[in-house]
N, C-alpha and C positions, 0 to 999 in steps of 0.2 A: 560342370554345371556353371554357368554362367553369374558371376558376381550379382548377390542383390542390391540393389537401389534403393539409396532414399528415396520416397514419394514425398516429392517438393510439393510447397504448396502452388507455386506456379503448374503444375501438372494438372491439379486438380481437375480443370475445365476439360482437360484433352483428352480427348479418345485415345484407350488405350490401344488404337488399332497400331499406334507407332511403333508398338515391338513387332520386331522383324517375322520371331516364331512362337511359341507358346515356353512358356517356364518350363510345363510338366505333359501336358499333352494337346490334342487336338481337343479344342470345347473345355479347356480349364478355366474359361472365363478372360483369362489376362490378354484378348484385346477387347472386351465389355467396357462401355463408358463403367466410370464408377471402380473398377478393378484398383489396390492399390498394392503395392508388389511389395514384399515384406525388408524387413532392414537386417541387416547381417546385424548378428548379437553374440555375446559371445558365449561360450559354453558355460553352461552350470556348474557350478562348485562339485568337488567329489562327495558325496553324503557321509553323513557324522560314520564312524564307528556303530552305531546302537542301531542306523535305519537299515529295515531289510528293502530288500529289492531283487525283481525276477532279472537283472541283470548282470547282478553280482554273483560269485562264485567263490567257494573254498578253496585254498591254495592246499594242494597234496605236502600233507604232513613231513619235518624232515626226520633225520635221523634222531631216535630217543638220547634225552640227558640227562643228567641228575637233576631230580627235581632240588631245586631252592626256595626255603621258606621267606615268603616275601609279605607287606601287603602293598595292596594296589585301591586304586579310587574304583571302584563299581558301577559301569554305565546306570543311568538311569533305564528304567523301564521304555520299550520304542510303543511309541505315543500311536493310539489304532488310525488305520486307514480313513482317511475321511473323502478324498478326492480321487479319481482314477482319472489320467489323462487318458484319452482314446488314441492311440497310434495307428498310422495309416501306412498303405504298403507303397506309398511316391514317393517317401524320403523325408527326410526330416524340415524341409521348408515346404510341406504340405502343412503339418498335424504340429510343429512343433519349432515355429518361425522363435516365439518368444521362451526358449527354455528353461528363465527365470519366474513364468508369470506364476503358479502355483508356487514355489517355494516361496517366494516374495509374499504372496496372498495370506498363507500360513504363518511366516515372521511375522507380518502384520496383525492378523490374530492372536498371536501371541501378548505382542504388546501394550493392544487397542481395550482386548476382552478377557487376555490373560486365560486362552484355553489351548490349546497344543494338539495338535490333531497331523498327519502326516499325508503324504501323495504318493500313488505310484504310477507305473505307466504300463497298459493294458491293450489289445488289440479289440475290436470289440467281438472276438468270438473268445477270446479269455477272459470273458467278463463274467464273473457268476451271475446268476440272474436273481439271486437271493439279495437284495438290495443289502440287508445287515453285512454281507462282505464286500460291497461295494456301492456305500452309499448315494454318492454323486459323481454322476458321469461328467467331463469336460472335454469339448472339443473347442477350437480356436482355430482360424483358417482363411487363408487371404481366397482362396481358388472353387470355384466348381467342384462339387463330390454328389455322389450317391451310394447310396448303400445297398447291400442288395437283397434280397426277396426274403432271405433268411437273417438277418442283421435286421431289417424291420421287425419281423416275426419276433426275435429274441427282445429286441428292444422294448415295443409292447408289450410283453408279457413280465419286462424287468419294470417299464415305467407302472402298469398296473397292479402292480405287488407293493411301491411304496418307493421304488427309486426314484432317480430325480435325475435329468439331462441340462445341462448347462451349454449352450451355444453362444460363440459370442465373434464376431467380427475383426479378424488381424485387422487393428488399426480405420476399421468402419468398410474393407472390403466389401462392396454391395454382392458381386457376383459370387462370393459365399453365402450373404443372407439373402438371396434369391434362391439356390439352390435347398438352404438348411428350411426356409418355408415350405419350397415342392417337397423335400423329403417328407413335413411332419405331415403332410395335409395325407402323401398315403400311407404312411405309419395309423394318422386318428384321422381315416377319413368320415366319420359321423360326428368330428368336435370341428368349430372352425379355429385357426391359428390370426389372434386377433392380439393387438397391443393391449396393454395391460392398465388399467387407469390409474391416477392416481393415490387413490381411497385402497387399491388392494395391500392387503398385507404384508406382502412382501418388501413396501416400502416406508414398512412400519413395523417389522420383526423386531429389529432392534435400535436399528437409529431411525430418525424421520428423512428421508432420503424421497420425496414425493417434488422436492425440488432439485436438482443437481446442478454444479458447476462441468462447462463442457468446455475443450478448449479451442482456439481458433477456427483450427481446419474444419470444426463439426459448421461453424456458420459459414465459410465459407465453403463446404459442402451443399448449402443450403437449408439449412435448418436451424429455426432460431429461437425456437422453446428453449425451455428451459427443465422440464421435466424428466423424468427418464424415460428413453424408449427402450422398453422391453416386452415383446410378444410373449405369447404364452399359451398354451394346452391345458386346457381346463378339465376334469374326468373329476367328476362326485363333489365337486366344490374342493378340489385337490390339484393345484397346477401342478403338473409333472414332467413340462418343460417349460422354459426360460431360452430365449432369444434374441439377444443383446442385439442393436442397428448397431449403434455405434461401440469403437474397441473397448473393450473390458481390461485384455491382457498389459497393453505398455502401463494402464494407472496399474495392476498391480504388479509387471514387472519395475514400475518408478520411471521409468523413460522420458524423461524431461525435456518433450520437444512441443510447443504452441500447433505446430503446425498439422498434427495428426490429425485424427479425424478419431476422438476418443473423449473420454470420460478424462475430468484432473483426477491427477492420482488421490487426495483422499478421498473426491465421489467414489470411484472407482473402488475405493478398499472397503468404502462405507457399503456400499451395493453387495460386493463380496460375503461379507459377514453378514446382513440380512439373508442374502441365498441361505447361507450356511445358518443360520438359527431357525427362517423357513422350512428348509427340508429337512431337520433335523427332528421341528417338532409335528410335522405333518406324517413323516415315516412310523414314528411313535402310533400319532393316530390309525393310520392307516391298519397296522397290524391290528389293535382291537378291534377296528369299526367294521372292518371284511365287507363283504354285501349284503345287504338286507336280504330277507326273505321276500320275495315276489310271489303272488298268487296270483292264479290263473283260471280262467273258465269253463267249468265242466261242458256248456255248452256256447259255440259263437253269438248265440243267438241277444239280441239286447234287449228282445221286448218287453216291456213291464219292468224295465231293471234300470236303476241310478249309473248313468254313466257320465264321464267327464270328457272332454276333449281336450286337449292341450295344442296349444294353439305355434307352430312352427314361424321361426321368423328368420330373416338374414344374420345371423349373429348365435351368442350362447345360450340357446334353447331351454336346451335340456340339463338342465344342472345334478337332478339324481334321477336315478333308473328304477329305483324300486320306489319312491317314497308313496307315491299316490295307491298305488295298488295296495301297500299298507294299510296307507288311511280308510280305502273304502273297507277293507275285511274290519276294520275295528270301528267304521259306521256302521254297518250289516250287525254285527254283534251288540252294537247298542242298541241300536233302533228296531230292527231284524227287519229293514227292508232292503227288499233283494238288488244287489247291487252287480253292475259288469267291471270285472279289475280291469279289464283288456282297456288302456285308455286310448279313445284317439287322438292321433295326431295330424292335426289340420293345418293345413297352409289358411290363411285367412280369407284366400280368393275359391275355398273350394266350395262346391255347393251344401255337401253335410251339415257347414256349420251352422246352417237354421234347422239342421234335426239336434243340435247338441242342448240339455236344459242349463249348463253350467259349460264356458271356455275356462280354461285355466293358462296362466304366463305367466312366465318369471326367469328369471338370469342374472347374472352377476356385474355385466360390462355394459358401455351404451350399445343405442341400436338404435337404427332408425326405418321406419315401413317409407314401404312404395305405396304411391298415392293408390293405386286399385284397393291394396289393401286395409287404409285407411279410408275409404268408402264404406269397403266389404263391412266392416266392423261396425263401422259408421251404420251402416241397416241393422247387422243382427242385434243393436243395442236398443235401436227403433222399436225392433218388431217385438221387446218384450224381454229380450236376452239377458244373460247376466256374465260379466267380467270379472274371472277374479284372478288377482293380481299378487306377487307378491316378491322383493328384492331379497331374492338368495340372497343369505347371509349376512342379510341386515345391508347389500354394501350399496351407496354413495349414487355409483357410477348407473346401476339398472335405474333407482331409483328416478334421479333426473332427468334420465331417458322419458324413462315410462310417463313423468306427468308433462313433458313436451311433447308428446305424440298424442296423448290423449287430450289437451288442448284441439289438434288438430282433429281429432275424432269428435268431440262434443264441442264444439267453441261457444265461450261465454259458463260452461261449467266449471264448478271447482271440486277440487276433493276436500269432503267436511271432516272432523272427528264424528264418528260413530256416537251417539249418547249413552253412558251408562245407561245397562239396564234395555236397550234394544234386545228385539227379538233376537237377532244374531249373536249376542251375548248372553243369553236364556237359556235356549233348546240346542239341542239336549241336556248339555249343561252349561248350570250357572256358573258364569264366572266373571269373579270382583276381583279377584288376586292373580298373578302369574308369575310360576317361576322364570328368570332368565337365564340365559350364560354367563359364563362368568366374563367373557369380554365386554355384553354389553353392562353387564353390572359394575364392572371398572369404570367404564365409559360413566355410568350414572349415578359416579360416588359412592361404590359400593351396593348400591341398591339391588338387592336379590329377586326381591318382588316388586312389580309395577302393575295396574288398570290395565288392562287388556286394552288395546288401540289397532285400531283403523280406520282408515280413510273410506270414505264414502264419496257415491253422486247419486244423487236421488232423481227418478223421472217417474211420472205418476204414480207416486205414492211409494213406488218400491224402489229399489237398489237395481240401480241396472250396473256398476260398478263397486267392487268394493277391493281394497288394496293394504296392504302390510307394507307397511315400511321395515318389520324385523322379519329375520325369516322363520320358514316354518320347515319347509321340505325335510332338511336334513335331522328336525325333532322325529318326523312321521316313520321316518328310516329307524331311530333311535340314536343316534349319534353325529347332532351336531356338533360339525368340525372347530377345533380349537378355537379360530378366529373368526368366526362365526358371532354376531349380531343378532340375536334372536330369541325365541321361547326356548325354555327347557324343552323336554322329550315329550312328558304330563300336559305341558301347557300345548307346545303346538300340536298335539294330536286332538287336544280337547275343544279345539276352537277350530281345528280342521272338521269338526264335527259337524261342530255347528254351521259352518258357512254350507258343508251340503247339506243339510237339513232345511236352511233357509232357503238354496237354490233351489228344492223340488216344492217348495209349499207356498212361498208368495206367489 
């Protein structure tokens, strides 16, 4: 195999078509602008005494001796699995360029947050798919890969149980995060794989990490933020991948070179240990939350029956899958008017949506419409329609979206507070008080209970908009997620009430 290369930073500009033949194969990316070819490094330390590993083996016992009464110091207990490296079948400068970056990652855990946790190294068909034996997946990788038909299949079915896949760039390799994107998009092709904003969680698990230091080569790269980029797989308000642009692994193998095209090593360690406090306490959730109960319609039929649309856009749509179809069985039961669970889901430019009495939206990340669509919307709010709006999980990023785009939908509106004591705070029920989460209760100095709040726009007399800045979806489900911004379970199903009640009667 052919010695690896520093990647100078004088390289950076240059097509990698300069190599003569491929590292590993035809189409491994390494003549791709953007390719950067991994550094020799050297072997990993042998593991303590106390760590297990599927590559170690028992040496065949020798001849029996007299045993001697001795004592000895007693390994400590081997600290559980927290990380599986994914090993690949090209060789170790495929899957495994930095074979310091986990053990290093875990020292540093150690140190930083004083928790001890171990790694091993796994094929991804010896992966159990029970996440609790193999919490978080890592790959790292300067070259082109794909998985195949059955490695997706498993993979899916381990991310949707509560695992967590970690991806992250040898050194900011682009023709790895182009191939690790095509892979998620057909692993989750109903989620888009979209960067991660600043406001999400994961850069606020445990340290504030919504800023980072990057070093040289990332600007000479071309990039000159300053935030983290990391993509992400959204499923129920649960990211269950992470997709590092730039290197993860040299900051936490400590690699002291300006010129890479990576994270400094304490962004990098910092970023580390939020993954690891994120999916440690989302897998928790996961396991109690399961999936809601969904109900369904004895008959297609919608006529005479409360139904809702949800309105389809470029970006993270759909946040939960069951929660709406909840809320309407628990309208029907209050009110007893007949309701359809079946919701639809509209592109904005379709023509249905002036047969819909109520659109529904909300997400987690920005977004932005196409101007047809911001027309389309633009009439059905005209012709009497009603919006209602709401930023999953209370977060930041939908937010700000949603009231720049709805400028452009209404120009010259704003969104009002709702007044104590509106009809939409009324019927069916009244409500003065609302339980919260306990994140947004952190967030508001402990405050458990707050006034129910919404934004409004008002056009002849009625609400053609109305908007949650905390979220609801995942109460209607019964299990808003950990970091989660929003009503209790009580509260937002009890003011999801009301807003359909409002939508069928003004």
């Amino acid at each position: 195999m052919r010695r690896m290369l520093l990647f100078c930073t004088a390289a950076l500009g240059v097509a990698a078509a300069a190599w003569a033949k491929p590292y590993l194969f035809e189409g491994d990316g390494s003549d791709e602008p953007g390719f950067v070819p991994p550094i020799e490094a050297p072997p990993p330390p042998p593991p303590p005494a106390n760590m297990a590993s599927g590559e170690n083996y028992i040496p065949y016992p020798g001849p029996p001796v007299t045993p001697v009464a001795r004592s000895e110091k007693k390994n400590p207990p081997t600290p559980p699995i927290m990380f599986t490296k994914l090993r690949s079948d090209r060789g170790m400068i495929d899957w495994n360029s930095r074979p310091n970056d986990l053990n290093n990652l875990l020292k540093s855990m150690k140190e930083m947050i004083d928790v001890n946790f171990a790694s091993e190294i796994k094929s991804l068909d010896e992966v159990n798919l029970d996440p609790e034996q193999n919490p978080i997946l890592y790959r790292c990788g300067h070259f082109r890969f794909q998985f195949s038909p059955r490695e997706r299949e498993n993979l899916r079915k381990y991310l949707l149980s509560g695992g967590m896949l970690i991806l992250t760039t040898g050194m900011g390799s682009k023709p790895f995060y182009d191939a690790a994107r095509a892979e998620l998009e057909k692993i989750f092709p109903e989620v888009p794989v979209q960067r991660l904003s600043p406001d999400h969680p994961i850069f606020h698990a445990y340290y504030d990490v919504s800023r980072v230091e990057y070093r040289r080569g990332v600007r000479q790269a071309g990039y000159a933020g300053n935030e983290p980029w990391l993509d992400g797989v959204t499923i129920d308000c649960r990211t269950v991948v992470v997709l590092s642009r730039w290197g993860l692994d040299v900051g936490w193998d400590a690699l002291e070179d300006d010129s890479l095209q990576a994270y400094s090593t304490e962004s990098a360690r910092r970023i580390g240990i939020n993954l690891l406090s994120y999916a440690t306490v989302q897998r928790a959730w996961a396991k109690q939350a399961g999936r809601a109960m969904q109900f369904v319609d004895a008959s297609p039929s919608s006529a005479g029956k409360m139904f809702v649309a949800q309105v389809i856009y470029d970006g993270e749509w759909k946040t939960r899958h069951a929660g709406l179809s909840v809320l309407l069985n628990q309208f029907n039961r209050k009110t007893e008017i007949p309701v359809k669970y079946a919701v639809q889901e509209l592109r904005l430019t379709d023509p249905k949506l002036f047969d819909a009495p109520l659109l529904y939206m909300t997400g987690h990340e920005d977004f932005r419409l196409k101007s047809e669509e911001v027309a389309a919307l633009r009439q059905y709010l005209q012709k009497g329609g009603l919006l209602f709006a709401e930023a999953c999980c209370g977060r930041k990023a939908f937010d700000a979206a949603f009231r720049r785009e709805l400028a452009k939908i209404m120009p010259g509106a704003a969104l009002e507070p709702v007044p104590a004591g509106a009809p939409v705070f009324s019927l069916p029920n009244k409500l003065t008080a609302m339980g919260v989460t306990p994140a947004l209760a952190a967030q508001l100095g402990n405050r458990f209970t707050v006034p129910p709040t919404l934004l409004a726009v008002q056009k002849d007399g009625h609400y053609a908009v109305i908007f949650s800045p905390y979220g609801l979806a995942g109460g209607w489900e019964l299990s808003q997620n950990p970091y989660a911004l929003g009503y209790d379970d009580a509260g937002a199903m009890a003011l999801g009430e009301n807003i359909l009640l409002y939508a069928i009667t003004q």
